[in-house]
C-alpha positions as CSV (number, residue, x, y, z in Angstrom):
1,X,109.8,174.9,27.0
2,X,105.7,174.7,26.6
3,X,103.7,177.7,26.4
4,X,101.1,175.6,28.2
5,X,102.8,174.9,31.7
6,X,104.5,177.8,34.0
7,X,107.6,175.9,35.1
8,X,108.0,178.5,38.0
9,X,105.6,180.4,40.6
10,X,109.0,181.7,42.5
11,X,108.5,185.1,41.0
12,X,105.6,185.5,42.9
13,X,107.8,184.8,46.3
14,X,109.0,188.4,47.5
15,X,112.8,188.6,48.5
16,X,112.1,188.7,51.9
17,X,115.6,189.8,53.8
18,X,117.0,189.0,57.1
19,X,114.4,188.9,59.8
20,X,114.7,191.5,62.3
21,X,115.6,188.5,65.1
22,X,115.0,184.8,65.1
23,X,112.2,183.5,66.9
24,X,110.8,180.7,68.9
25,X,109.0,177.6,67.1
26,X,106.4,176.3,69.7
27,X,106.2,172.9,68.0
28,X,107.5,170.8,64.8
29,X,104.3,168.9,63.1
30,X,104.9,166.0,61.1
31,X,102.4,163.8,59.9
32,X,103.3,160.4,58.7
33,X,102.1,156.9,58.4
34,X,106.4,156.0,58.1
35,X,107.8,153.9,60.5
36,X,108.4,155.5,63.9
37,X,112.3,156.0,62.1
38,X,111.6,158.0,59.7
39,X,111.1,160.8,62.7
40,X,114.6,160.6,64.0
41,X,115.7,163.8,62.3
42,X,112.6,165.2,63.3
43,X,113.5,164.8,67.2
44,X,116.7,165.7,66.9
45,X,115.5,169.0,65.4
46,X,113.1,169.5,68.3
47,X,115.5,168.7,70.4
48,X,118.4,171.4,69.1
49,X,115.1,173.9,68.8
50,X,113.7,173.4,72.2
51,X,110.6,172.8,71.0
52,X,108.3,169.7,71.1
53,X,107.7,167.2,68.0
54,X,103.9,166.6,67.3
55,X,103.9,163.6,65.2
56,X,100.2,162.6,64.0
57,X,100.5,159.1,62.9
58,X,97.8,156.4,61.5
59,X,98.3,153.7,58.9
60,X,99.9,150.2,60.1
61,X,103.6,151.0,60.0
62,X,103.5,153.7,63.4
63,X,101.6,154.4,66.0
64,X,101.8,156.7,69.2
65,X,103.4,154.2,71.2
66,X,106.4,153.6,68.7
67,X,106.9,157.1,68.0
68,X,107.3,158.0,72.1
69,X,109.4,155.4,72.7
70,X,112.1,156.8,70.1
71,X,115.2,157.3,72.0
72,X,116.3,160.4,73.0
73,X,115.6,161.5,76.6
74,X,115.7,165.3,76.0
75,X,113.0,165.1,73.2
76,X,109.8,166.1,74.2
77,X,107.1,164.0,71.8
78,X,103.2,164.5,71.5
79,X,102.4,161.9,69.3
80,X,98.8,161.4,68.4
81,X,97.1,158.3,66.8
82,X,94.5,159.8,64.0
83,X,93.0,156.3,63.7
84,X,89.3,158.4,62.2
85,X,88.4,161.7,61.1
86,X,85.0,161.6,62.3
87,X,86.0,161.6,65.5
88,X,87.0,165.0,65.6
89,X,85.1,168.0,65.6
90,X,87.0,169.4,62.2
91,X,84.6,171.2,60.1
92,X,83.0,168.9,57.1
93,X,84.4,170.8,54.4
94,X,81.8,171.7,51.1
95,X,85.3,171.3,48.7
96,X,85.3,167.7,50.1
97,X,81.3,167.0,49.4
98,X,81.5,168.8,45.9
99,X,83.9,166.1,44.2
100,X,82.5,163.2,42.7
101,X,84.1,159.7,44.3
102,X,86.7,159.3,41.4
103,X,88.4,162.9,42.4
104,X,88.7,162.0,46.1
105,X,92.4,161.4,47.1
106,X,91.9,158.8,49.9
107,X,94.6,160.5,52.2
108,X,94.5,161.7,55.7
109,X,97.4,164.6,55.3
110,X,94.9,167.5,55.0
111,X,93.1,166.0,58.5
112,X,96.4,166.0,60.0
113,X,97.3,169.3,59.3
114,X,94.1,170.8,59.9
115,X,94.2,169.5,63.6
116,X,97.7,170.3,63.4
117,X,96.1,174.3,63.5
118,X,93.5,173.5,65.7
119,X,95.6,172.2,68.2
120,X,98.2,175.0,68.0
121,X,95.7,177.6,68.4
122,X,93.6,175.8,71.4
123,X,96.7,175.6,73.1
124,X,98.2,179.3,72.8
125,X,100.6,178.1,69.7
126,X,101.8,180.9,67.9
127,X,104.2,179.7,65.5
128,X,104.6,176.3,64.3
129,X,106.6,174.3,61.7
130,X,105.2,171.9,59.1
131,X,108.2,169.1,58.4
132,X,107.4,166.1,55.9
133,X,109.4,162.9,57.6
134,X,111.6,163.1,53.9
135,X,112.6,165.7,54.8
136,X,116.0,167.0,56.2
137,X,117.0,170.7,57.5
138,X,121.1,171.0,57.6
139,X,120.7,174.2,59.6
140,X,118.2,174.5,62.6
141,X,118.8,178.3,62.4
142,X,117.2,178.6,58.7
143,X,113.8,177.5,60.7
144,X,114.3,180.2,63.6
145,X,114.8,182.7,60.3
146,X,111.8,181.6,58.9
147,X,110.4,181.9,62.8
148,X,111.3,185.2,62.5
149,X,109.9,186.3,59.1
150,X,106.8,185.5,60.4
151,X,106.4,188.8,61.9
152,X,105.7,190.2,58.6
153,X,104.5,187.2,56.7
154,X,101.6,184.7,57.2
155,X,103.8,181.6,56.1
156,X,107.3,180.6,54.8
157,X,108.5,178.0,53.0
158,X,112.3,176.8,53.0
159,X,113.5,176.0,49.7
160,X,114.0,172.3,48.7
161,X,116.6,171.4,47.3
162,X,118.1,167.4,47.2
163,X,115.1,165.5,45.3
164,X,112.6,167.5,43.2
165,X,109.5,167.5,44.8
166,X,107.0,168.3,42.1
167,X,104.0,166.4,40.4
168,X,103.9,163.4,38.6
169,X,103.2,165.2,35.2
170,X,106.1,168.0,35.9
171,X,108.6,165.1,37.3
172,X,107.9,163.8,33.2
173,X,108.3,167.0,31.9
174,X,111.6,167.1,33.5
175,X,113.0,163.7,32.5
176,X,112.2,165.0,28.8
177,X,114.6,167.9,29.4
178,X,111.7,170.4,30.5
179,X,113.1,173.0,32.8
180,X,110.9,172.8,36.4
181,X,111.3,174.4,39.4
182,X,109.4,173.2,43.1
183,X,107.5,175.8,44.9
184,X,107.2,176.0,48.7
185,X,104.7,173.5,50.3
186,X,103.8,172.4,53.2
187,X,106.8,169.7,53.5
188,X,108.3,172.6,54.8
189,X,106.6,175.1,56.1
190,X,106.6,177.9,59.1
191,X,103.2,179.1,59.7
192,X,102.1,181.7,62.0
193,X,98.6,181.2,64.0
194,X,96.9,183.7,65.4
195,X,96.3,186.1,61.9
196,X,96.8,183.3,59.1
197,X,93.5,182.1,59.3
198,X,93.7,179.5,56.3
199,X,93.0,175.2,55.9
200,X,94.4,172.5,54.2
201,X,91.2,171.1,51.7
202,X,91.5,167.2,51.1
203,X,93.3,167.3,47.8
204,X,96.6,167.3,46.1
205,X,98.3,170.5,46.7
206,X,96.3,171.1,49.6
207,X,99.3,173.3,50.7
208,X,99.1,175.6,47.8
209,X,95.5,176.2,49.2
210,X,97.0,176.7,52.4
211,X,98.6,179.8,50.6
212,X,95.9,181.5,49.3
213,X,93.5,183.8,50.8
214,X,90.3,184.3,48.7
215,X,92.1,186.8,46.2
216,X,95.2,186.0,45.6
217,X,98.4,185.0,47.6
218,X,98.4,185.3,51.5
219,X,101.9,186.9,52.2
220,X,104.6,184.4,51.8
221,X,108.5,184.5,51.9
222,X,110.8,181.5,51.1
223,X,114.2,181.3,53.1
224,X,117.0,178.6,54.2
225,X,116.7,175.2,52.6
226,X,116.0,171.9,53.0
227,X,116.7,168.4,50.9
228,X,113.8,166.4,50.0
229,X,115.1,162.3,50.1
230,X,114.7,160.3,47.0
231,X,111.4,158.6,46.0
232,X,110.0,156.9,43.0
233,X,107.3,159.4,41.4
234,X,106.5,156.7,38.6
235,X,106.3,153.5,40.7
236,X,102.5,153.1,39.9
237,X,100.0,154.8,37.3
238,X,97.5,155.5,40.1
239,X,99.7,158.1,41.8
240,X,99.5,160.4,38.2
241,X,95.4,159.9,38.8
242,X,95.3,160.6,41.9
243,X,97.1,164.2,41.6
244,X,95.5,165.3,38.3
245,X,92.5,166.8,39.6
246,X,94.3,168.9,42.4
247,X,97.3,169.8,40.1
248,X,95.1,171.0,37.8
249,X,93.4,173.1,40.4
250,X,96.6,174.6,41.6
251,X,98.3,175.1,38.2
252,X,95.3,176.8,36.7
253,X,94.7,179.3,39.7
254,X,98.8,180.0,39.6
255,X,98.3,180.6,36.1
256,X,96.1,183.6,36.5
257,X,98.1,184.9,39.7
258,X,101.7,184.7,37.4
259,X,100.0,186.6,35.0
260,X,99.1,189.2,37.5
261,X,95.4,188.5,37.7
262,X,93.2,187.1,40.6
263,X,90.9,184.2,41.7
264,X,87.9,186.2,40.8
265,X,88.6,185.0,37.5
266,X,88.6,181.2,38.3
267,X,85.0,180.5,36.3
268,X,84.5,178.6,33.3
269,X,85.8,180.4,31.0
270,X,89.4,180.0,32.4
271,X,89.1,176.2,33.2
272,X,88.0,175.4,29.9
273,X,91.1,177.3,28.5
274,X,93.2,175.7,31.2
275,X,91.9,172.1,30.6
276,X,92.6,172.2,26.9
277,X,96.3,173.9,27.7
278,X,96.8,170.8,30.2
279,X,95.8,168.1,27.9
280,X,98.0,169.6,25.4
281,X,101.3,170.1,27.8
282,X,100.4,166.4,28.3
283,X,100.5,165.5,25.0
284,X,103.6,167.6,24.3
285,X,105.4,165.5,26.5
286,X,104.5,162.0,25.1
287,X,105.6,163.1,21.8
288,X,108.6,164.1,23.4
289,X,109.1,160.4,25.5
290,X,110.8,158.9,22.7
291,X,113.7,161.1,22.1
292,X,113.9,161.3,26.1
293,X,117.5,160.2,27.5
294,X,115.5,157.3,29.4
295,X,116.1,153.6,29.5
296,X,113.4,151.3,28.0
297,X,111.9,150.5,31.3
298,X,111.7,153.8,32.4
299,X,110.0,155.3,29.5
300,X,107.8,152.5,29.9
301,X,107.0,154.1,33.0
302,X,106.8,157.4,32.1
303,X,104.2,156.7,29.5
304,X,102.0,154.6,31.9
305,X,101.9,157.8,34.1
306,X,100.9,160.6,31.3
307,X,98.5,158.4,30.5
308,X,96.9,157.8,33.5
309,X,96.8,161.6,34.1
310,X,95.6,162.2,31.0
311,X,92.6,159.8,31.5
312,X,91.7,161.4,34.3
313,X,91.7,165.0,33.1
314,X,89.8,163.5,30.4
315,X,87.3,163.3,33.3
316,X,87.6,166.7,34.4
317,X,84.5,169.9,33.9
318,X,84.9,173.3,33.7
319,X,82.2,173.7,35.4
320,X,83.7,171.3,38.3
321,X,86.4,173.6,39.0
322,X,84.8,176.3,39.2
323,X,82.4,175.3,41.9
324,X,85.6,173.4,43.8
325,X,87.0,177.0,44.1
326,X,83.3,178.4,45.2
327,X,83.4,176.3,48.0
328,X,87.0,176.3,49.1
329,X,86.1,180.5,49.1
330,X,83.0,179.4,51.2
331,X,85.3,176.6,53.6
332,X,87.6,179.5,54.5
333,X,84.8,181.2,56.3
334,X,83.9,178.0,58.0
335,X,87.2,177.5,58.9
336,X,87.3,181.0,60.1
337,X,84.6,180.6,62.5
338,X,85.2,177.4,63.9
339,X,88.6,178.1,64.6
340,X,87.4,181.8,66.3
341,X,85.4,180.1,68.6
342,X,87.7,177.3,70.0
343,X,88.3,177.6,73.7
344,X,92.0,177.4,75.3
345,X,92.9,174.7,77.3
346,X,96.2,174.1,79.8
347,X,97.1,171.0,78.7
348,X,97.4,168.7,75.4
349,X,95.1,165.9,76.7
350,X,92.5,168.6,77.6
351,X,92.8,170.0,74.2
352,X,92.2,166.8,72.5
353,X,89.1,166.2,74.6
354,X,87.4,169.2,73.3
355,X,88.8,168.8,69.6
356,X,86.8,165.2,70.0
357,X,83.5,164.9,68.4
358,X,80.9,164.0,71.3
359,X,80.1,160.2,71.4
360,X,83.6,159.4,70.1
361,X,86.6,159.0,72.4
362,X,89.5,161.5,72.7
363,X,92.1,160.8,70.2
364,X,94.5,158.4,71.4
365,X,97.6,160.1,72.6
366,X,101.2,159.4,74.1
367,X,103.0,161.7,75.8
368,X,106.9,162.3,76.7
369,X,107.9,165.5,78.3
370,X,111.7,166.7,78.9
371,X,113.3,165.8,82.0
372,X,114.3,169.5,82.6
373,X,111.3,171.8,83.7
374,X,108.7,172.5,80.4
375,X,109.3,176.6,79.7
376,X,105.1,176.6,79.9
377,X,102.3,174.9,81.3
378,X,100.4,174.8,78.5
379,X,102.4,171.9,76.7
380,X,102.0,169.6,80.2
381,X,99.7,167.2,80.5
């Protein structure tokens, strides 16, 4: 145990219960940059939930075209091609200007998932389900629970169980017998629409974010489970330096809320606590490394990671922080607005066309509807 980490947030998760009934899902969002087979679980999930799969894809192992032509008939696919940010009409977040070059993560996820909630709410979406292409759900019904809970709560989260899915610094703690739990996040994650008026900001954790309203914690419930599939969390330094900034973002604002206080108290004062409490959990576990049931190789490993965290938090101001969560506070009211003020449209083509940014072209998309009648007009084409 450290007295410098919180192993756990559960505690903050209410026991939800039983919904009163399951509900309907009105689409499965996966964003990926996996070959088109990674989403084969994904379609048969659609496919049992009556529900269509919107897979956003970019990068050079899928596209839109791959991804539609994944074979089974009954599956009705909306995949989109994100090949550029700036040619949609997403907001230009300040949390995204405010970070100097070396903190910016260099991903598209946050993008994806922001359009992800743009689309859903252009098109009359009410409830949709976030679903990493790791992941794997054993039992469609623990999503139409989750469906359901969303009648009281703004999002939930399936537990995941299979591998941990954590940070690079906890996945250390762990391997030198540190006691971690996984949170919910958005590799699994029911959200509901038309109240939850949140946004993913473009940095790690950007689905703890997601959670939180300006206070404190939106309402959230975990149910059902899920396995995350293997991966290597120490394959290359540069994924430890990548997450640093954003885990100690998330860690640090958790840290108040576990201790029953709120976001107003995110300022200097806390982050330079926090900092020196992080550098020191760091440190804790490389003086723990050697003892560490670990083969050489592996420790090796380890070490190269921790370190490259630790240079990079080395990096990090109070002061930084502090204005990061200023203007995610200030972003959520942008967000707000835009989103208020987007129009409806009958079909997904039309609703990419006014997502566009004028002077850029609509976002390339490939469509495949169900051979039986659509239940509603608005997921045509």
């Amino acid at each position: 145990m450290s007295s410098d980490h919180h192993a756990s947030h559960r505690h903050l998760l209410p026991s939800a219960g039983a919904p009163a009934s399951h509900a309907r899902i009105d689409a499965i969002v996966v964003p990926t940059a996996r070959p088109s087979l990674y989403l084969q679980h994904a379609v048969r999930l659609s496919v049992e939930l009556g529900c269509p799969l919107v897979a956003l894809c970019s990068g050079k192992w899928t596209d839109a075209a791959r991804v539609r032509a994944l074979a089974d008939p009954e599956a009705e696919i909306i995949a989109i091609d994100l090949t550029s940010v700036e040619s949609l009409i997403l907001p230009r977040f300040e949390t995204s200007s405010v970070l100097p070059a070396v903190f910016r993560r260099g991903t598209d996820t946050a993008a994806k998932r922001n359009l992800a909630l743009a689309l859903a709410r252009v098109l009359g979406w009410e409830r949709i389900v976030f679903l990493d292409d790791d992941i794997e759900v054993g039992a469609p019904d623990d999503l139409r629970q989750a469906a359901g809970l969303l009648d009281d709560f703004d999002a939930v989260g399936l537990s995941i169980g299979g591998f941990p899915d954590n940070s690079v610094v906890c996945h250390a703690y762990r391997a030198v017998g540190g006691e971690q739990e996984s949170f919910i996040g958005g590799g699994a994650l029911a959200v509901e629409i038309s109240r939850n008026i949140s946004f993913f900001p473009d940095i790690y954790n950007e689905d703890w974010f997601y959670m939180l309203e300006s206070d404190g914690l939106r309402p959230l419930a975990v149910t059902g489970q899920v396995r995350q599939a293997p991966y290597d969390p120490f394959r290359t330094p540069d994924r430890a330096r990548k997450e640093e900034f954003g885990d100690v973002l998330a860690e640090g604002i958790f840290w108040l809320l576990d201790e029953g206080r709120t976001i107003d108290e995110a300022h200097d004062p806390h982050w330079t606590e926090f900092l020196a409490r992080r550098r020191r959990f760091i440190l804790g576990i490389l003086d723990r490394l050697p003892g560490a049931n670990l083969g050489h190789g592996e420790r090796r490993r380890v070490e190269e990671a921790l370190r490259a965290s630790l240079g990079r938090l080395m990096l990090i101001r109070p002061d930084l922080c502090s204005r990061y969560v200023d203007a995610w506070r200030s972003d959520l009211k942008v967000w707000r607005d835009f989103v208020e003020c987007l129009p409806r449209a009958g079909s997904v083509r039309q609703a990419l066309r006014l997502l566009a940014r004028p002077g850029h072209p609509a976002t390339n998309v490939h469509l495949r509807t169900r051979k039986r009648a659509l239940g509603s007009a608005r997921r045509g084409d």
